[in-house]
C-alpha positions in Angstrom: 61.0 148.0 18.7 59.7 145.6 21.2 57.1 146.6 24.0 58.8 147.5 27.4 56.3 145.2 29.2 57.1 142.1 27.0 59.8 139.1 28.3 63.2 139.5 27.1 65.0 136.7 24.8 67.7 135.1 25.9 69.6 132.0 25.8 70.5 131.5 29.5 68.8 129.1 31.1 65.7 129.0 32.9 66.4 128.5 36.8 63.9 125.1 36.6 65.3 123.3 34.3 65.0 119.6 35.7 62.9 116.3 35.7 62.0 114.6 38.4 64.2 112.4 39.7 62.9 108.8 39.5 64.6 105.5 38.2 64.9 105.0 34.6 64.8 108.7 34.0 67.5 110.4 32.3 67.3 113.9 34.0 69.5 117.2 33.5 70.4 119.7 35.5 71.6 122.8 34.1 74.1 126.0 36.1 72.5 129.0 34.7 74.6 131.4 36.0 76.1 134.1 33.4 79.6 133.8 34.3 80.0 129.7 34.7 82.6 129.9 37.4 82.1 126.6 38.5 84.0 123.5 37.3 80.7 122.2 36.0 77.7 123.4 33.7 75.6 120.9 34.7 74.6 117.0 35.5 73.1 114.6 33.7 71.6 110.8 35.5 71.2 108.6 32.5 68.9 105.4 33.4 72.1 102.5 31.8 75.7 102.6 30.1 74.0 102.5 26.9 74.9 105.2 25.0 72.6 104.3 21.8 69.7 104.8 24.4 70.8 107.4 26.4 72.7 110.0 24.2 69.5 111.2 22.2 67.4 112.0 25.3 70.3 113.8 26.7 70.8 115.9 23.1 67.5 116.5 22.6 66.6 118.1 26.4 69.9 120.1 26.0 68.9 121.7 22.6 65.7 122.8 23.2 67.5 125.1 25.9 71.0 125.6 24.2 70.2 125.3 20.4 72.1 122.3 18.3 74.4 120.2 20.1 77.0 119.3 17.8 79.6 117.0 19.6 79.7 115.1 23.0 82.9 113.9 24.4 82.7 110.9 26.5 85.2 109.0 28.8 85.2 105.4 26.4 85.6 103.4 29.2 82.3 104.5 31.2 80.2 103.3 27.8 78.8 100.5 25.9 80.1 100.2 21.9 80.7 104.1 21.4 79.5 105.0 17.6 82.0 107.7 16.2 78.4 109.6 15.4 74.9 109.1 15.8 71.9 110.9 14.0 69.8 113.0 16.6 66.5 114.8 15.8 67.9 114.2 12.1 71.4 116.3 13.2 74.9 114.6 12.9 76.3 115.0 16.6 79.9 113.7 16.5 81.0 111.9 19.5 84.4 111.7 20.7 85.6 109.3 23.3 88.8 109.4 25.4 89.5 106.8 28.5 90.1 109.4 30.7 87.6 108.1 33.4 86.7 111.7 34.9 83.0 111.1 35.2 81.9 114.1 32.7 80.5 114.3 29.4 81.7 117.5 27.6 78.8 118.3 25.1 79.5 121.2 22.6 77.3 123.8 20.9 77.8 125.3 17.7 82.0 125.7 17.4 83.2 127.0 20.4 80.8 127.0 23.6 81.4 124.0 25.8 79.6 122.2 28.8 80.8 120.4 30.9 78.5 117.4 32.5 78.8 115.5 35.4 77.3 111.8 35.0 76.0 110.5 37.6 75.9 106.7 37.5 72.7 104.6 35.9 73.3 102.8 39.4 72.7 105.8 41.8 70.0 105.6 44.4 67.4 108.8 43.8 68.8 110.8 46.8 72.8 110.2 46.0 71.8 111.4 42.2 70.2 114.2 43.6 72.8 115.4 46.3 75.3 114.8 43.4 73.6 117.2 40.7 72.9 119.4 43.0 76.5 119.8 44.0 77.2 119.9 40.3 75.3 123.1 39.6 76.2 125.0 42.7 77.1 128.6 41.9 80.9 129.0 41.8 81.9 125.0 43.3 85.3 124.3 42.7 84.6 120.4 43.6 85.6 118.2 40.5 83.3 115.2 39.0 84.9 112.6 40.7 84.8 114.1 44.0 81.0 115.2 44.4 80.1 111.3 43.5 82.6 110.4 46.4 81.3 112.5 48.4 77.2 112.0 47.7 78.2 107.9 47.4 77.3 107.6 44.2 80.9 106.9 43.1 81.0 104.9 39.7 82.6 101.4 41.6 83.4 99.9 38.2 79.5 100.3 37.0 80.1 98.5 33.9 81.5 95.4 35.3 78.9 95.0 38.1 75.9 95.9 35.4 77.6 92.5 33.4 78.0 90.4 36.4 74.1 91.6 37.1 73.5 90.5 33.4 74.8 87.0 33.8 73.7 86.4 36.9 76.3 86.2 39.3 
């Protein structure tokens, strides 16, 4: 029996779970509501379009607070050279991509529980990244991924093709 006066277990989510938001940070905002009625669980600013770089960060934040994480869906065209799998915090997470350009990652735990993610672009300025994951974890919004980083201006605007014109120069 455990003593009355002791915290309860449980595997919501703390209210405070988030980093400060400062470049080349990848920071995660989590809806800790028990019903999820909103379109989104969550946001998540990674720091490039690297997914080698970014993914583990992401997995490892999420499982200390949801247990293992094992598959992420991501929108292939938003990402550099998907792997089909990587090896995080020595756990196989299988990664699925799809070019369905909707601005989420879907990131699954265990077989069934899903969560969806907005991502808010690597090329976000602080206070666009932190109107859109704001937005994102609002109790019961019914605004889709696309339109909150319309609306907070830190719409994608073809992210991957400016970050290689940026590379070479031009």
């Amino acid at each position: 029996m455990s003593d009355p006066g002791s915290p309860r277990l449980t595997r919501l989510l703390p209210d405070a779970v988030n980093q400060a938001v400062r470049p080349g940070t990848a920071v995660v905002r989590l809806e800790t509501t028990h019903d999820r009625q909103g379109v989104l669980d969550g946001a998540w600013w990674p720091r490039s379009r690297d997914i080698a770089a970014e993914l583990p960060q992401l997995i490892t934040a999420l499982t200390e607070y949801l247990g293992p994480i094992t598959r992420v869906g991501l929108d292939a065209d938003a990402w550099e050279r998907l792997p089909m799998r990587m090896t995080i915090d020595d756990r196989l997470v299988h990664i699925d991509s799809f070019p369905v350009g909707d601005d989420t990652v879907l990131v699954t735990r265990g077989e069934q529980d899903l969560f969806s993610l907005l991502v808010v672009p690597p090329h976000a300025t602080p206070d666009a990244a932190r109107a859109a994951m704001a937005e994102a974890v609002r109790a019961g919004s019914v605004r889709h991924a696309e339109q909150i980083l319309i609306d907070t201006g830190s719409e994608r605007a073809d992210s991957c093709t400016m970050e290689g014109l940026q590379a070479r120069g031009e």
